[in-house]
N, C-alpha and C positions, 0 to 999 in steps of 0.2 A: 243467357243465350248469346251465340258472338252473332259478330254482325252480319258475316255469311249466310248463317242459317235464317235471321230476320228477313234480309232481302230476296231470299229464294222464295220465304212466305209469300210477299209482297205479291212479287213477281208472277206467281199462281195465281193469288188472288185478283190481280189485276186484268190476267188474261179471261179469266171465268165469269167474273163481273162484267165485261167491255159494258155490255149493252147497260146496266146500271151505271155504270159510270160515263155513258156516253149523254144521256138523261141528267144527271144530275154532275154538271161540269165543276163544281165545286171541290165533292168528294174525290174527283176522277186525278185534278190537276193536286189536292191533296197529298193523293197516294204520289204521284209523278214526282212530286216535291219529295214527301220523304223516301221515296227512292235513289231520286240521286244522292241527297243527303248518305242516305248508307251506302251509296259508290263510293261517295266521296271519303266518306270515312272507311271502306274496306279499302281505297285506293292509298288512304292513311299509312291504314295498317299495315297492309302491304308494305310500303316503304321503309316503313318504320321498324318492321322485320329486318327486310334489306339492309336495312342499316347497322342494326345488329350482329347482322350474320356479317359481316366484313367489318364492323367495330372486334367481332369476337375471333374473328380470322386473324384482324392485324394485332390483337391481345398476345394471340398463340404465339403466331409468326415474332411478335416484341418479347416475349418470355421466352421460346427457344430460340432467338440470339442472344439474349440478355444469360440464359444457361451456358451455354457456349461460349460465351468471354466469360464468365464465372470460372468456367474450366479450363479456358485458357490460362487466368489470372492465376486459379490455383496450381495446375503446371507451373506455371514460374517459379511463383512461390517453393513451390518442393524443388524444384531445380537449384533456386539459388540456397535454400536450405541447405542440399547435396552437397552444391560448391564448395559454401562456408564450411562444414563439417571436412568436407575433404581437405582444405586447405587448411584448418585447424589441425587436421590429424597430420600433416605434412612439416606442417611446425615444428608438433611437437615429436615428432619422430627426430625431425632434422637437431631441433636442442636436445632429445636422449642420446642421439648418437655423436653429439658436441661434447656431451657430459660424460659419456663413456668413454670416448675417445681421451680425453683430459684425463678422466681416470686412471686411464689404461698406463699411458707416458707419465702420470704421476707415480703411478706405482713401477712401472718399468723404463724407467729412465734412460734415455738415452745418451750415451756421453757423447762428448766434442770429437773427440778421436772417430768412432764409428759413425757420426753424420758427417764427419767429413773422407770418409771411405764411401760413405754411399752419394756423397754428393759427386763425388770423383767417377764411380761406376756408372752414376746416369749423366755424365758430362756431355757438352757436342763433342763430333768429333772434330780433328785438328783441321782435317781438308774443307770445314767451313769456313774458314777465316777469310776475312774479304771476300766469300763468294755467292751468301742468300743475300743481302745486302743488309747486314745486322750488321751493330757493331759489337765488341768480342770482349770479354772479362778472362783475362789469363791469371788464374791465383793459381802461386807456386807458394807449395805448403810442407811440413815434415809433422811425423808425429811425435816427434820429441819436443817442437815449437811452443811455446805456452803462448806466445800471442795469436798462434793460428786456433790453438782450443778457443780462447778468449772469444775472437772473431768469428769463431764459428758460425753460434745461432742466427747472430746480426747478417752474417753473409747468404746463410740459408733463406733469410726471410727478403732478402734483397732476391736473392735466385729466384725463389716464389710470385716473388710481384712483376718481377720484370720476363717472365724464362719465354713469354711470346715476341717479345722485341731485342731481347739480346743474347748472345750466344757467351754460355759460360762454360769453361775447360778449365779441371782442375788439376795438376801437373804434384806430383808427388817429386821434391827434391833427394829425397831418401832414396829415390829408385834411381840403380846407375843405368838406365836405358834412358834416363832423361838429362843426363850431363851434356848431352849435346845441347838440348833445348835450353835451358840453363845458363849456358853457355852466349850461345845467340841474343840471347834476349836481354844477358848485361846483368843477370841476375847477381848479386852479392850479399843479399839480406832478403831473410822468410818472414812475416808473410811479405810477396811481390804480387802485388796485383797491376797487369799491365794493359793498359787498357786503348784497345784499337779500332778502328773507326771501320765504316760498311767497307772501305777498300784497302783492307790491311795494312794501314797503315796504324804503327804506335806512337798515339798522341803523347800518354806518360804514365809514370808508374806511382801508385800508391804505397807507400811502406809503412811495414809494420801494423800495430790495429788503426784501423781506420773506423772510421765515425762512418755512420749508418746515413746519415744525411748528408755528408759528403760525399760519398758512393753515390747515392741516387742523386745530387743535382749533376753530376757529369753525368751521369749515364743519361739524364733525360737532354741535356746538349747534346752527347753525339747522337740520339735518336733523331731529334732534330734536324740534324744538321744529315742525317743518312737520308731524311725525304725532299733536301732541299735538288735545285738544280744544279748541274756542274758552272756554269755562272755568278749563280749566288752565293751572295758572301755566308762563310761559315763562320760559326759563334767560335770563339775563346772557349774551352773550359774552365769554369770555375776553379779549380782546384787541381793544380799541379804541384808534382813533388820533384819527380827524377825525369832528366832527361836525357835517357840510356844513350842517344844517338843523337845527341845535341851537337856534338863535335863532326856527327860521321852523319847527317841526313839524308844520305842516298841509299842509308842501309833501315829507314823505317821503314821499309816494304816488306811486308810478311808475304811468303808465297811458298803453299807446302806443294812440291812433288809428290811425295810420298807421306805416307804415315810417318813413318821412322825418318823423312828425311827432310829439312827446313832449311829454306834459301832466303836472305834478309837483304 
């Protein structure tokens, strides 16, 4: 029986009885006694429910956040799955199409002669020279040349690595629309690579095959030397051969009017 229902007993019986219990003070203060006793214990009880019930609240409330980072954490987790997967699938796309690509030029070869037609079609043009503030790789070439085949790939991969800081133009010596150019520029031996600085001027020229590593440490001097100030001292190149206008210095100033037309 809980204790509720005892003390309701009680509590009848105590009001029904007064007059017995008021006679025999014994029993009367008894019953008083264990009445409060079962106050005190439903007042227990009470509490001890209460307690419960906001032990069992903050349970729920501690298990649906503890759910909800569970599904956060598992969200991620599929997230960065996704990522990984994606960026593996991105790989291995990017090495199939390395592999095929390789395949492809293995099987269809390209010669020296037609990558140096195509490298000449995507050339700058001539009216850049001294004027984005690059400095400029002038290769005059023929296709009858064996050192310009030779040179070829080594120059294509130079064009490749550099083609955001320098400006390359490739001049066909077989073509008589370019005997003026030719001309100007002192040329006398294919390949001529002449090579000149952010403000047209030509520092010197390269003959014949040139070395891959030689090519690139001048060209990363005159880079340098195009970010410095009009003040500041400029570097030496490394590496000179000819110098076309060593005798005649007020004629290293390239400056195109025209397309077709070159003032030195």
């Amino acid at each position: 029986m809980e204790i509720s229902t005892i003390l309701s007993i009680l509590v009848l019986l105590t009001n029904q009885h007064s007059n017995f219990c008021s006679v025999d003070g014994f029993y009367y203060s008894r019953f008083v006694s264990l009445r409060h006793q079962l106050i005190f214990k439903l007042g227990e009880q009470k509490e001890y429910a209460n307690e419960n019930k906001v032990n069992n609240e903050l349970n729920e409330e501690n298990q649906t956040i503890e759910e909800r980072r569970r599904e956060k954490r598992e969200i991620a987790l599929q997230t960065e799955r996704k990522e990984k997967l994606f960026n593996i699938a991105i790989a291995v796309s990017s090495a199939l199409v390395a592999i095929l690509n390789y395949g492809y030029q293995f099987l269809h070869p390209v010669s020296s002669i037609e990558l140096l037609f195509r490298m000449q079609s995507s050339s700058s043009p001539l009216a850049v020279i001294g004027k984005n503030e690059k400095p400029t790789v002038v290769d005059f070439w023929a296709p009858w040349c064996k050192n310009c085949k030779i040179s070829a790939p080594s120059l294509y991969r130079i064009e490749n690595d550099y083609k955001d800081k320098v400006n390359f133009i490739l001049v066909n010596g077989d073509d008589r629309n370019n005997l003026d150019l030719i001309e100007k520029f002192g040329v006398d031996v294919i390949p001529h690579l002449a090579l000149i600085d952010e403000n047209g001027l030509v520092e010197t020229a390269l003959l014949g095959t040139v070395n891959e590593k030689v090519l690139s440490e001048d060209l990363n001097v005159l880079i340098n030397n195009s970010k410095k100030n009009i003040n500041e001292k400029r570097t030496e190149l490394p590496y000179k051969m000819l110098g076309a206008f060593s005798s005649m210095p007020q004629d290293r100033k390239i400056q195109v009017i025209r397309i077709s037309d070159f003032m030195i």
